[in-house]
C-alpha positions in Angstrom: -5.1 15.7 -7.1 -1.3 14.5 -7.6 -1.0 10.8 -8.2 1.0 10.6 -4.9 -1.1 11.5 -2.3 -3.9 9.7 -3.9 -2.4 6.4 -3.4 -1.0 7.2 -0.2 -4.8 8.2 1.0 -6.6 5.4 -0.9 -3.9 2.2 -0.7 -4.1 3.3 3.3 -8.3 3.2 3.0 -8.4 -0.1 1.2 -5.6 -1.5 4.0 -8.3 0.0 7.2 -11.4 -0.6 6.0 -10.1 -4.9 5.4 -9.0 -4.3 8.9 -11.5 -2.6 11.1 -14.2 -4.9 9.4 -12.1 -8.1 10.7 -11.0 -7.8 14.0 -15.0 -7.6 15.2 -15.3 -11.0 16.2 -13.1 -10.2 19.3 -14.7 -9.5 22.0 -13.6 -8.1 26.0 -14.4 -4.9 28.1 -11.2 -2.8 27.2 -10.0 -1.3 23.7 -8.4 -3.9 22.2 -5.0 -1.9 19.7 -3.8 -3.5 17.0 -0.5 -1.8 15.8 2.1 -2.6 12.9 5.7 -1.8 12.7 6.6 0.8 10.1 8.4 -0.3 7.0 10.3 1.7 4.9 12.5 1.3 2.1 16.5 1.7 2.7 18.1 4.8 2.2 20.5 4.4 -0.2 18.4 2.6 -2.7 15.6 5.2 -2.8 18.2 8.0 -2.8 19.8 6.4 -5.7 16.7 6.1 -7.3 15.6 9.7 -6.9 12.9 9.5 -4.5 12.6 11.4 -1.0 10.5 10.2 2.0 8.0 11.6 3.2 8.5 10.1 6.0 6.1 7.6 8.3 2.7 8.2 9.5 -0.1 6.5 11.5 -3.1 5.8 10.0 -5.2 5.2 12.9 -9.2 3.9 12.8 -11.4 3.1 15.4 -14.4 1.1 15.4 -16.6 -0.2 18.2 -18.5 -3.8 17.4 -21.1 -5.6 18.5 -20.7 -8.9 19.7 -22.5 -11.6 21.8 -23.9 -8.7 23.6 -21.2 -6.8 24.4 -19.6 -3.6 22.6 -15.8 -3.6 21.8 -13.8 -0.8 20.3 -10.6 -1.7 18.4 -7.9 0.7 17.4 -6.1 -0.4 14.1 -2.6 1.4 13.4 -1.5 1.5 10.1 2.0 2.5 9.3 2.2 4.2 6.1 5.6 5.8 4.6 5.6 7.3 1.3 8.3 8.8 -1.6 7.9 10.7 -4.2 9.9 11.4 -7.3 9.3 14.4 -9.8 9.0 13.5 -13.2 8.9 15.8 -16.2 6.7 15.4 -18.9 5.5 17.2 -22.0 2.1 18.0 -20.8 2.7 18.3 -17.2 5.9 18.3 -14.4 4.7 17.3 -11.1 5.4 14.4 -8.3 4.5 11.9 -10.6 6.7 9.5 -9.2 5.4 7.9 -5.9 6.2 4.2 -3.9 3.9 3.7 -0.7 4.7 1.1 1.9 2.2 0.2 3.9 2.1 -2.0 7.1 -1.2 -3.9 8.8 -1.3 -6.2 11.3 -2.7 -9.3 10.9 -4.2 -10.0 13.7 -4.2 -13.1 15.2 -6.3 -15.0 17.2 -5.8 -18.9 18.3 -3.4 -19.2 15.5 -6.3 -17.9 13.0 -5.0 -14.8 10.9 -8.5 -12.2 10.8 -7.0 -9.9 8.2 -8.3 -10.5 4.8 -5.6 -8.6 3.4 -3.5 -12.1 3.6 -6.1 -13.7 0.8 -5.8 -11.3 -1.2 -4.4 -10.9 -4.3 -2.5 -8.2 -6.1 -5.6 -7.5 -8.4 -7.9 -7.4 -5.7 -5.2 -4.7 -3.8 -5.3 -2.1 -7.1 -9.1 -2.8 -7.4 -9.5 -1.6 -3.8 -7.6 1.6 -5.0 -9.5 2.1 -8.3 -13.1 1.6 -6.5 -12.4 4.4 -4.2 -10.8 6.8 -6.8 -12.6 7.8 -9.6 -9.1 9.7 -11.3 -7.9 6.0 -11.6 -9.1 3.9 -14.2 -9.2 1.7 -17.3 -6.8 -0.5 -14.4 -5.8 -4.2 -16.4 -2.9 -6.4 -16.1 0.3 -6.5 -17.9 2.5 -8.9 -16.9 4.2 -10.4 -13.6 7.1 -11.5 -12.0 9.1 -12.8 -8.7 11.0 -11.2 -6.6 12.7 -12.1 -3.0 12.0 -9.4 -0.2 13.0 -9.6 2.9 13.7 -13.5 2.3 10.7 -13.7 1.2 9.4 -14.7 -2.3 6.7 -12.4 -3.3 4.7 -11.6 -6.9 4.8 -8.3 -8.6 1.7 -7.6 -10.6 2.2 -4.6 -13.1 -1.2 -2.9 -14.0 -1.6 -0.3 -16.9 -3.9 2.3 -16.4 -5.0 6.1 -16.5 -4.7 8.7 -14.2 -6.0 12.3 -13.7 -2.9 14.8 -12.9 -3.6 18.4 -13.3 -6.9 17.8 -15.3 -5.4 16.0 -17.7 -5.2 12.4 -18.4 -2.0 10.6 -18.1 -1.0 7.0 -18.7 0.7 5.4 -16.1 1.6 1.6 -15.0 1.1 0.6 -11.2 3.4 -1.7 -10.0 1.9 -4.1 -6.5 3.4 -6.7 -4.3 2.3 -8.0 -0.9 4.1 -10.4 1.7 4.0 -11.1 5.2 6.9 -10.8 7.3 6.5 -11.9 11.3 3.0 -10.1 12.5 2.1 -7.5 10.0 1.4 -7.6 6.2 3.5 -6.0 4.2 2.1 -4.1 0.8 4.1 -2.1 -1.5 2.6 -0.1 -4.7 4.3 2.1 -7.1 3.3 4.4 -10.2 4.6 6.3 -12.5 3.8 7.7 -16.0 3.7 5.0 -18.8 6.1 7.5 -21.0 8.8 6.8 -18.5 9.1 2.7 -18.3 12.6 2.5 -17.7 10.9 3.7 -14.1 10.1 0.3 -13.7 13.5 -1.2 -12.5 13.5 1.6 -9.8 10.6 0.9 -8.9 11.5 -2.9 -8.3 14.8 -2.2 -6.9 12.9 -0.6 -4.0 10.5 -3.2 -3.7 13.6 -5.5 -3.2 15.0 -2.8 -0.1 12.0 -2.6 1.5 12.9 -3.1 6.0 10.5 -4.3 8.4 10.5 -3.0 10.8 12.4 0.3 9.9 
């Protein structure tokens, strides 16, 4: 399985599952939808740093709760947009590059945000990933930093770890910020090969263009 799609699949399960388990404690007869805007990154900057959109999906789940007697189904829509970037290496050439956006919504209710995805922090987001993926492992921290997005200061954990691309075992770094920007959460991961760390100021740069809504 290619590195891209697997963090576009798993970053988007870790993002539903935190919030279809949330939103339960609503209750009322109707569906209650919960949707986020899309965020994407700007054009120019990805384009400049050799990554193409895939453009933006939904990523839509729907669960029906149990509460004080009554059944309520909620509808959670996740906006996920994804780029990838082929990289060249000795063992392997594939889309090794990839940066996912994805946007939740917090949900709110009497002032009280319901999605956990707010408390969490970057460690906990790239655990989420690595629990549900057994190609990712060996995931620790390297080092962190600042950056303003969107007027917004927001921490950039970089991770080292392994990956399996083609059957074979690759080295990579995962790069993971998070920040809320008016009613949705705003999370951002990218990865690349560990052979290739001047990656890592593209990487950032796009962190740094990220629009929401797009």
């Amino acid at each position: 399985m290619k590195i891209s799609r697997t963090v576009a699949v798993l970053l988007a399960v870790a993002v539903l599952v935190s919030t279809s388990g949330c939103v339960g404690v609503l209750t009322g007869q109707e569906p209650l939808t919960v949707s986020a805007d899309p965020a994407a990154v700007e054009e120019s900057v990805a384009s400049n740093a050799g990554y193409a959109s895939n453009g933006t999906r939904t990523v839509e789940v729907n669960r029906t709760f149990s509460v004080a007697g009554q059944e309520r189904t909620v509808v959670a829509e996740n906006k996920m947009t994804t780029y990838e970037k082929s990289l060249d290496l000795v063992v392997v050439e594939a889309k090794l590059g990839v940066f996912t956006v994805v946007s939740t919504p917090a949900v709110e209710v009497a002032g009280k945000t319901l999605n956990p995805i707010g408390d969490y922090s970057n460690a906990r987001l790239v655990e989420l990933v690595q629990n549900r993926y057994s190609g990712l492992s060996d995931v620790r921290k390297v080092s962190s930093r600042t950056i303003t997005v969107q007027g917004t200061e927001t921490e950039v954990t970089k991770f080292a770890g392994k990956a399996n691309v083609q059957g074979r075992q690759v080295d990579v770094y995962v790069h993971v910020t998070k920040y809320r920007d008016g009613d949705d959460f705003v999370v951002a991961i990218g990865i690349y090969p560990q052979q290739l760390n001047g990656e890592q100021q593209n990487v950032i740069s796009m962190m740094r263009a990220i629009q929401h809504p797009a």
